[in-house]
C-alpha positions in Angstrom: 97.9 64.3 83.8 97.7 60.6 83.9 99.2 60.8 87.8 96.3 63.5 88.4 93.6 61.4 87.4 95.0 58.2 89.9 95.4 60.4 92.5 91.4 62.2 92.1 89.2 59.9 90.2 87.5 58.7 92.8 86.9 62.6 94.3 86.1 62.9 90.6 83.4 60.8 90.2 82.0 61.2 93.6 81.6 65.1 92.3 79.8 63.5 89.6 77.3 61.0 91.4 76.4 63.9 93.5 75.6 66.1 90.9 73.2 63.3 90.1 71.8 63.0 93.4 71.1 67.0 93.7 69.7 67.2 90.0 66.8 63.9 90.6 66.4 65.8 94.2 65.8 69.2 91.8 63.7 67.8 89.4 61.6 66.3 92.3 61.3 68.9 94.3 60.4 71.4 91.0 57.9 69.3 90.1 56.4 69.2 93.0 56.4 73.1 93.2 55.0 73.5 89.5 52.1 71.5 90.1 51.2 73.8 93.7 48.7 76.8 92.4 49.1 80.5 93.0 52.3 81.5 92.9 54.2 78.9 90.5 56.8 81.1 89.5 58.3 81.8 93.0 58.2 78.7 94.3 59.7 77.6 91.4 62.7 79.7 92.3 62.5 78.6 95.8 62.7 74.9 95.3 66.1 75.6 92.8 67.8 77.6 95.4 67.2 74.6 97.9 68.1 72.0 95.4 71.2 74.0 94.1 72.5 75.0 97.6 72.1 71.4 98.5 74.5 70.6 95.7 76.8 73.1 96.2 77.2 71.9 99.7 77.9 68.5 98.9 80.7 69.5 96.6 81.9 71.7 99.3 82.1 68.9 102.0 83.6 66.5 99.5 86.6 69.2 98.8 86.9 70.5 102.0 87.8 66.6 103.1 90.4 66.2 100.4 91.9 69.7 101.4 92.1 68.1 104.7 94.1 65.1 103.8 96.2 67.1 101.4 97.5 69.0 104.3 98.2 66.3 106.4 100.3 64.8 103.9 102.3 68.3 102.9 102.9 68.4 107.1 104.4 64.9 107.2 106.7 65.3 104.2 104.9 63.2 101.7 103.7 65.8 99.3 104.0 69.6 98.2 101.4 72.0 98.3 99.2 72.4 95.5 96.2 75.1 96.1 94.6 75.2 92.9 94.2 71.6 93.2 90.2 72.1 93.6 90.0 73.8 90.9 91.4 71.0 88.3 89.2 68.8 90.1 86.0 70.6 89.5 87.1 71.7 86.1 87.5 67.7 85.5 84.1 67.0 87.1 82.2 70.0 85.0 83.8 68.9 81.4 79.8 67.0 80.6 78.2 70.5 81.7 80.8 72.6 79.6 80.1 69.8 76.5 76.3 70.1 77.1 76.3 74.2 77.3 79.2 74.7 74.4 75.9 72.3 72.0 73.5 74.7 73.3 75.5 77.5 72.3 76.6 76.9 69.1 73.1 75.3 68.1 71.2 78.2 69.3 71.8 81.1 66.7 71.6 78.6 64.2 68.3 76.8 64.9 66.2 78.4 62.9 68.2 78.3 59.8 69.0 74.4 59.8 67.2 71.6 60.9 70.1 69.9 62.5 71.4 73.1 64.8 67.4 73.2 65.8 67.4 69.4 66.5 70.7 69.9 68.7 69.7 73.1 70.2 66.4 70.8 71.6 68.4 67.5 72.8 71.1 70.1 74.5 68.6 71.7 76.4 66.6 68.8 77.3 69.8 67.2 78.3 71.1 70.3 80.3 67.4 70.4 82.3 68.1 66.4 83.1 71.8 66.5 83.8 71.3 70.1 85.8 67.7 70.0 87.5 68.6 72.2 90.3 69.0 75.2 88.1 66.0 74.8 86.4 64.5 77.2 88.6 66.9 79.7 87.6 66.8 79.4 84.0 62.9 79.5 83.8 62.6 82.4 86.3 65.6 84.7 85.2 66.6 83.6 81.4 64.7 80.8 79.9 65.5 81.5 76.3 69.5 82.8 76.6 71.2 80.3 76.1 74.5 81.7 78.1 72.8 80.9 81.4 73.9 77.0 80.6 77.2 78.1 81.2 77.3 80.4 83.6 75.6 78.2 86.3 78.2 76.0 85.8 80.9 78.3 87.7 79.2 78.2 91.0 80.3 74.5 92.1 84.0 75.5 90.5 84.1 78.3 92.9 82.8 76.3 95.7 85.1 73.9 94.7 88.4 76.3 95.1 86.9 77.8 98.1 86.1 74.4 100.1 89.8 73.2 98.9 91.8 76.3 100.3 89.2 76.0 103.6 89.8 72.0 104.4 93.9 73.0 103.3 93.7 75.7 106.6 92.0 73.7 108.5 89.0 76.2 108.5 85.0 75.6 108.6 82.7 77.7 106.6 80.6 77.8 110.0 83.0 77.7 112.4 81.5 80.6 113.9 77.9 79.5 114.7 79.8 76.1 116.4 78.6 75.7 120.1 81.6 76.3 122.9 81.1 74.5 126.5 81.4 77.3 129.2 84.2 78.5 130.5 83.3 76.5 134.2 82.8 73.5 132.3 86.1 73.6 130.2 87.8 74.1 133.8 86.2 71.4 135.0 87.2 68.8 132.6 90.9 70.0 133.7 92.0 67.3 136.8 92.9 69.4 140.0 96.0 68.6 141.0 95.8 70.0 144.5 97.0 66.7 146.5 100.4 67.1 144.9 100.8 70.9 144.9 99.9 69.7 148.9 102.3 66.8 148.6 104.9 69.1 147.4 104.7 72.1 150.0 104.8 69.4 153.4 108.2 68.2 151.8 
């Protein structure tokens, strides 16, 4: 464990500053869609699904990049492949969102009864909104009083997380396919002829 953490604390904690970035962007941008008029709701929703796919891709690029340099190493001898390395990362990266959703769970069928579960149940959730801004959209729009949706959008970036890894491992982009290809001419072209010596050749 200890040689884990040297090897991915820095990968670690840039998961974690950009979880930061994406939930001040989320909070911004949902704010600024709650105070529009009309349809509140819906843009609501719309401003978390750009906030939250703007996180997910930045956790995507930063795992794809260390799948990348994993496999240059296992080619070259220096280490052995390990594919479920994104996942320990992520799971290592999540363990605040798992603490603040495991406080919202156990609080929540309890804070009626006592004032301290209601009191944690409140702080949980106002932390979870803070800490998790992009999905606030979500959790307003589709469950705003279950307090299983705290966990659940947790396993989104885990899965993006496995998926970049094994991706940037392989060599492979997500949107490889809509990359622009020069023309067949111009490939061709940028091949030097080499008809002087073929001439060169045949006069011997």
């Amino acid at each position: 464990m200890k040689e884990f953490w040297s090897e991915n604390s820095k990968i670690i904690s840039k998961l974690i500053l950009n979880q930061f970035g994406a939930t001040f962007l989320g909070l911004m941008v949902i704010a600024a869609a709650s105070a529009a008029q009309g349809q509140r709701a819906w843009l609501m929703l719309f401003a978390s699904c750009f906030a939250a796919f703007f996180y997910l891709f930045l956790v995507y690029a930063v795992v794809w990049e260390r799948g990348g340099r994993d496999r240059i190493k296992v080619d070259g001898g220096r280490a052995v492949p390990k594919p479920w390395t994104g996942l320990w990362i992520s799971l290592i990266a999540n363990i605040p969102n798992f603490i603040l959703a495991i406080l919202v769970l156990i609080s929540d069928p309890f804070k009626a009864s006592f004032e301290w579960a209601g009191n944690m149940n409140l702080i949980s959730r106002a932390l979870c909104l803070l800490w998790e801004g992009m999905y606030a959209g979500f959790v307003s729009y589709f469950s705003p009083n279950n307090p299983l949706i705290h966990l659940l959008y947790v396993f989104p970036a885990i899965a993006v997380s496995v998926f970049g890894y094994l991706l940037g491992f392989h060599n492979l982009r997500l949107l490889s396919v809509f990359e622009l290809k020069p023309p067949k001419n111009q490939q061709n072209s940028n091949v030097r002829p080499n008809m002087g010596m073929d001439v060169g050749k045949r006069k011997k």
